[in-house]
C-alpha positions as CSV (number, residue, x, y, z in Angstrom):
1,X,15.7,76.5,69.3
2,X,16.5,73.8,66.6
3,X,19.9,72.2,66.5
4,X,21.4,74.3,64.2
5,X,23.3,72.3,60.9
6,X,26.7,72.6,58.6
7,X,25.0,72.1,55.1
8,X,27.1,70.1,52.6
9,X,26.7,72.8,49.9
10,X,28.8,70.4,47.4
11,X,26.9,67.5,48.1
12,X,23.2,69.7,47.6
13,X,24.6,70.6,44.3
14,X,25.6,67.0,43.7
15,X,21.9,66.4,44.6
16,X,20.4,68.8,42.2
17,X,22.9,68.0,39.2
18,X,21.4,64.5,39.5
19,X,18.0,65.5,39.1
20,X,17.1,64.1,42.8
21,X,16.2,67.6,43.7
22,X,14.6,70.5,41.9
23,X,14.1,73.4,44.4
24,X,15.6,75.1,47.8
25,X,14.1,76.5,49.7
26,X,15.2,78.9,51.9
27,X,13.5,80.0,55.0
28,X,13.0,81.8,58.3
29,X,11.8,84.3,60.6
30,X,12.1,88.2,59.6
31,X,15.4,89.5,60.4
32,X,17.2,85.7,60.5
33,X,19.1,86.7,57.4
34,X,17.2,84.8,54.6
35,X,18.1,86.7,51.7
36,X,22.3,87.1,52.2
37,X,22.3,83.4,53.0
38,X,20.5,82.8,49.7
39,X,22.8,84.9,47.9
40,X,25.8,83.0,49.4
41,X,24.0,79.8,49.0
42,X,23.8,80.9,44.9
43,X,27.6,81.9,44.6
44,X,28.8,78.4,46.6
45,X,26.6,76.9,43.6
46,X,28.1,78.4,41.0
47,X,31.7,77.3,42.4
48,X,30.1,73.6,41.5
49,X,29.0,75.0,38.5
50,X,25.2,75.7,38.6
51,X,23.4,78.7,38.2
52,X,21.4,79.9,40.9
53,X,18.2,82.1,40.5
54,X,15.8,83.5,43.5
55,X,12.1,83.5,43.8
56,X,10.9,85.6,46.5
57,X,8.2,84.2,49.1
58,X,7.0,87.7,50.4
59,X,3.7,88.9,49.8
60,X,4.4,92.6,50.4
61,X,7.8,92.7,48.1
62,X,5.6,91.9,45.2
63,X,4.3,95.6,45.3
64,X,6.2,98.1,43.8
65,X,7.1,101.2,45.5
66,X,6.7,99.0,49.0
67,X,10.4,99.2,49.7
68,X,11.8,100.5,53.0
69,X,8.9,99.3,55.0
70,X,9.1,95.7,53.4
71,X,12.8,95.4,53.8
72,X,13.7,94.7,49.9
73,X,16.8,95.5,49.7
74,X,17.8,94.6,46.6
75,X,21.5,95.8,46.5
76,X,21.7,92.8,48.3
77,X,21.4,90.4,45.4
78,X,23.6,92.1,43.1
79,X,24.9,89.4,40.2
80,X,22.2,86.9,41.4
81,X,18.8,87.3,39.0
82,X,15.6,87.6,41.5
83,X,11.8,87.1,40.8
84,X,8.4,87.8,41.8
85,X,9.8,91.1,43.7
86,X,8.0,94.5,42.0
87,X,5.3,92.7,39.7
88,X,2.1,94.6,40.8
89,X,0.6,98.3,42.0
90,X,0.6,99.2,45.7
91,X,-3.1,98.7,46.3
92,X,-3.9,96.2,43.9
93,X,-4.8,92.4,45.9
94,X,-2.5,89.9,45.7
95,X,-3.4,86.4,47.0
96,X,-1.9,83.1,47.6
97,X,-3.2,81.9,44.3
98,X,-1.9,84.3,41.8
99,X,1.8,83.7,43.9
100,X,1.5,80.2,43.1
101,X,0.6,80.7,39.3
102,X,3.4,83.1,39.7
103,X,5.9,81.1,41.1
104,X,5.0,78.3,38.8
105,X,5.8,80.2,35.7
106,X,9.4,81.4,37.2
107,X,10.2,78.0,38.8
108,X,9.8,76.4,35.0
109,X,11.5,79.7,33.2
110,X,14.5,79.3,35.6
111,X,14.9,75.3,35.1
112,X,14.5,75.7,31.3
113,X,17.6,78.0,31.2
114,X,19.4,74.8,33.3
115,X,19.4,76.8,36.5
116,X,18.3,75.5,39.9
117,X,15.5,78.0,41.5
118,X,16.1,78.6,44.8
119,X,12.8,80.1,46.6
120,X,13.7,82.6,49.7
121,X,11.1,84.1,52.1
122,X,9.5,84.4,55.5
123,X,5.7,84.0,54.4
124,X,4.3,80.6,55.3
125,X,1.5,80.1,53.3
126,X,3.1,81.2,50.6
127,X,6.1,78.3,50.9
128,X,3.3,75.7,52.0
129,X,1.4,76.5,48.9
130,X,4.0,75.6,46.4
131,X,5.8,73.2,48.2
132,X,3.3,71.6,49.8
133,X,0.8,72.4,47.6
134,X,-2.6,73.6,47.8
135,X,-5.4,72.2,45.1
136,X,-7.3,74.9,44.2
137,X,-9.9,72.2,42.3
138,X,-10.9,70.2,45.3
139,X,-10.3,72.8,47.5
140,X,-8.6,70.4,49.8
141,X,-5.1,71.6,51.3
142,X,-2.7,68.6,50.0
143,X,0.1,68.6,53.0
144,X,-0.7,71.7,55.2
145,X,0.6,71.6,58.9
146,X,-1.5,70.7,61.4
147,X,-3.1,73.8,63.3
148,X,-1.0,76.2,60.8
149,X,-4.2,76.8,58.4
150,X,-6.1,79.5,60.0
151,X,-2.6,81.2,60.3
152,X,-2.5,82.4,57.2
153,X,-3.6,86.3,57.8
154,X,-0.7,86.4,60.8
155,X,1.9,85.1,58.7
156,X,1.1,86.8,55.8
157,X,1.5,90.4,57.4
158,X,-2.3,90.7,55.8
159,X,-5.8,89.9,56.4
160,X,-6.3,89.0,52.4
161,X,-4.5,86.5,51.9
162,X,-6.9,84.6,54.8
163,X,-9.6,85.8,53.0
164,X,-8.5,84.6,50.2
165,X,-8.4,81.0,51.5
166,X,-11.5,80.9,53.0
167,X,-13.0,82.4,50.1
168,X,-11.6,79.1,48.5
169,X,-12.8,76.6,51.2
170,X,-16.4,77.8,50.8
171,X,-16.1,77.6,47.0
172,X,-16.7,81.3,46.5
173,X,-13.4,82.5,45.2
174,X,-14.4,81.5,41.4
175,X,-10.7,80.4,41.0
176,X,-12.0,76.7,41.0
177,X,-12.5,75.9,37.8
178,X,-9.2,77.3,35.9
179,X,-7.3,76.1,38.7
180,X,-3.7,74.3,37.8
181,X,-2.4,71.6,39.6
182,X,1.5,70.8,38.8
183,X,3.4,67.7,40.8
184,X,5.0,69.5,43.8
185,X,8.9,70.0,43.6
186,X,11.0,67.9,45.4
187,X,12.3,70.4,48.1
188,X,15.3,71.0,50.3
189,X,14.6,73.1,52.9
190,X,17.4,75.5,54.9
191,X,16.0,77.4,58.1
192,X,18.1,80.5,58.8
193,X,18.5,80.5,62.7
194,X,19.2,83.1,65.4
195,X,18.1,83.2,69.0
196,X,15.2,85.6,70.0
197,X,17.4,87.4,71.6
198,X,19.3,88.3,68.6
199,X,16.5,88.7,66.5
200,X,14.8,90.9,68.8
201,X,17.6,93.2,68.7
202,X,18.1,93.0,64.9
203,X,14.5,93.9,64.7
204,X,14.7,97.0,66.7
205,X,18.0,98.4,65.3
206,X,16.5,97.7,61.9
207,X,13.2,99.6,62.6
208,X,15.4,102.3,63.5
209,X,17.4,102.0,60.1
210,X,14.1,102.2,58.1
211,X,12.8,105.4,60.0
212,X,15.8,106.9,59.5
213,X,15.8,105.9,55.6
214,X,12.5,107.6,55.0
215,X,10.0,104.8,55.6
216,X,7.2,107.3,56.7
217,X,7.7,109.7,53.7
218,X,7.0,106.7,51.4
219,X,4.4,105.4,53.1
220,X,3.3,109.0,53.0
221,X,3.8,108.6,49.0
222,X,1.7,105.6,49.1
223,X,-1.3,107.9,50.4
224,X,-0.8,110.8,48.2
225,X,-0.8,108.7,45.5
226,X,-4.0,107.7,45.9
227,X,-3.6,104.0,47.8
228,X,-6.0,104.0,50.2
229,X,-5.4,103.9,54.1
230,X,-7.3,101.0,55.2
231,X,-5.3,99.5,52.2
232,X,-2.3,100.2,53.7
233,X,-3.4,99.4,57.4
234,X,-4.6,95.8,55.7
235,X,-0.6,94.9,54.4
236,X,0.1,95.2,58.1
237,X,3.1,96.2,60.1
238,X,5.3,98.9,59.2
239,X,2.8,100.0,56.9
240,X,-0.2,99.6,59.6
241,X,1.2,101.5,62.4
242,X,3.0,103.9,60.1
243,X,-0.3,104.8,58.5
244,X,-2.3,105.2,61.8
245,X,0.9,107.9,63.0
246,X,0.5,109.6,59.8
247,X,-3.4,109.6,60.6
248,X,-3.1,111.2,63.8
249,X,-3.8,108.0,66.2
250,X,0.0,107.5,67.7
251,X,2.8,109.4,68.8
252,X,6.2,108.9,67.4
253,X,7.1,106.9,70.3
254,X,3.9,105.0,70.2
255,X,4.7,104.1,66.3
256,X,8.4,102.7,67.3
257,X,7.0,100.7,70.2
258,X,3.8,99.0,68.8
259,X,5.6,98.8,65.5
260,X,8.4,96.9,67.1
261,X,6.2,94.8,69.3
262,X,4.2,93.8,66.3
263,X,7.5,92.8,64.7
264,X,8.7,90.4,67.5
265,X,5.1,88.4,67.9
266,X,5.5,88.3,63.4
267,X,8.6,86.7,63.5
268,X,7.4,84.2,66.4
269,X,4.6,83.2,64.6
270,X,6.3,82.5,61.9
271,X,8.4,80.2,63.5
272,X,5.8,78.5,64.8
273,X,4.4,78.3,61.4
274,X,7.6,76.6,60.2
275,X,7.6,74.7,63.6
276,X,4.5,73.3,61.9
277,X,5.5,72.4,59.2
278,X,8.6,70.1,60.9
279,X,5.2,68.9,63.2
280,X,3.9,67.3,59.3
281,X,6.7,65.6,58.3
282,X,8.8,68.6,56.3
283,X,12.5,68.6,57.3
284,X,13.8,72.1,57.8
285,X,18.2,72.0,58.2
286,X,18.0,74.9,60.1
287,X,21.7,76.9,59.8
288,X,23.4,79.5,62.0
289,X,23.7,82.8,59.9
């Protein structure tokens, strides 16, 4: 595990007030905590007098009517303004591309109204593609990590958003040519941290949590209202394994223990993914949540 840090919070506002810095990003594997330490992160700014927004990194919370199995809980962010959560139909593709044109239209919204953007999520490529960058013109990756670009589909919870990028590598994704390419924000990154062992646990008892809370009936919804099944089996995860049980292929008990195993190898690829991204140069201040 990375040593974990005390962040100056007064000192990062400092930073941003100055114009040194223009994003945060906060980060981590599912389960670590990301969004109530964004949240907290956003009050401690406003007690130095900024004004925090959140832009989601998740590229399952963007669908609406996705919500127990991709863990929105938005009560969480109660006074704090969020983005890029609920902007498209279940079934409808969503790529890498259309999250950075996304992200690029809330990131300069939010800075317009003087408020620092502060961009939360567990989804790799998605982080790497905005902060890192991605041009879509030369379809060259600008700063990706070493050995972390074919691990798009596994960090993505889906096999699209790969097949998105390889779609733009060949030059077949016709996004070439209307392509933007904006200067990359100057970043400060927070990793939230806990030991496998915790996380593990967290994962389990929250898998129980979301059964419990009717994850099956909506993904049940999902199907009876028309998204297709190898749709759903495609977004991964709790809404793979759910699907195949609701099929006929598992038994409750086989749902909770794939499901859950699925879960644990997720969150350690994604911190391999962010791993990576320390292996290329990015410094992540990884905190104890």
């Amino acid at each position: 595990m990375p040593e974990p840090e005390i962040i100056d919070v007064r000192a990062l506002a400092a930073e941003l007030k100055a114009g040194r810095l223009d994003l945060v990003c906060v980060l981590g594997p599912t389960a670590s905590g990301k969004t109530k330490y964004a949240v907290s992160l956003a009050r401690e700014f406003a007690a130095s007098g900024l004004t925090a927004e959140i832009i989601s990194a998740d590229s399952r919370q963007v669908y609406r009517g996705m919500d127990i199995g991709t863990g929105k809980d938005l009560s969480e962010y109660q006074e704090i303004p969020y983005h890029l959560i609920d902007i498209c139909e279940p079934g409808g593709g969503y790529n890498v591309y259309q999250f950075k044109e996304d992200f690029g239209r809330a990131f300069e919204e939010i800075r317009a109204r003087g408020c620092v953007p502060i961009l939360c999520g567990g989804t790799g490529l998605y982080i790497n593609a905005v902060t890192a960058g991605y041009d879509f013109r030369s379809c060259k990756p600008l700063s990706m990590p070493a050995g972390e670009f074919d691990g798009g589909p596994s960090v993505s919870g889906s096999s699209r958003h790969g097949s998105f990028l390889s779609e733009v590598v060949r030059g077949g994704s016709g996004v070439t040519a209307t392509a933007r390419t904006e200067e990359i924000p100057r970043t400060y990154f927070i990793g939230t941290l806990v030991s496998r062992e915790v996380r593990n646990a967290r994962i389990d008892a929250r898998l129980k949590a979301r059964l419990e809370e009717g994850m099956i009936e909506e993904i049940r919804g999902l199907l009876a209202g028309g998204v297709p099944a190898e749709t759903l089996i495609g977004y991964g995860l709790e809404y793979k394994f759910v699907t195949l049980f609701l099929q006929g292929q598992l038994t409750e008990q086989e749902l909770f223990e794939q499901l859950s195993t699925a879960i644990h190898q997720f969150a350690k690829r994604q911190m391999t993914w962010f791993r990576g991204m320390e292996r290329s140069g990015v410094i992540i201040h990884w905190v104890e949540v």
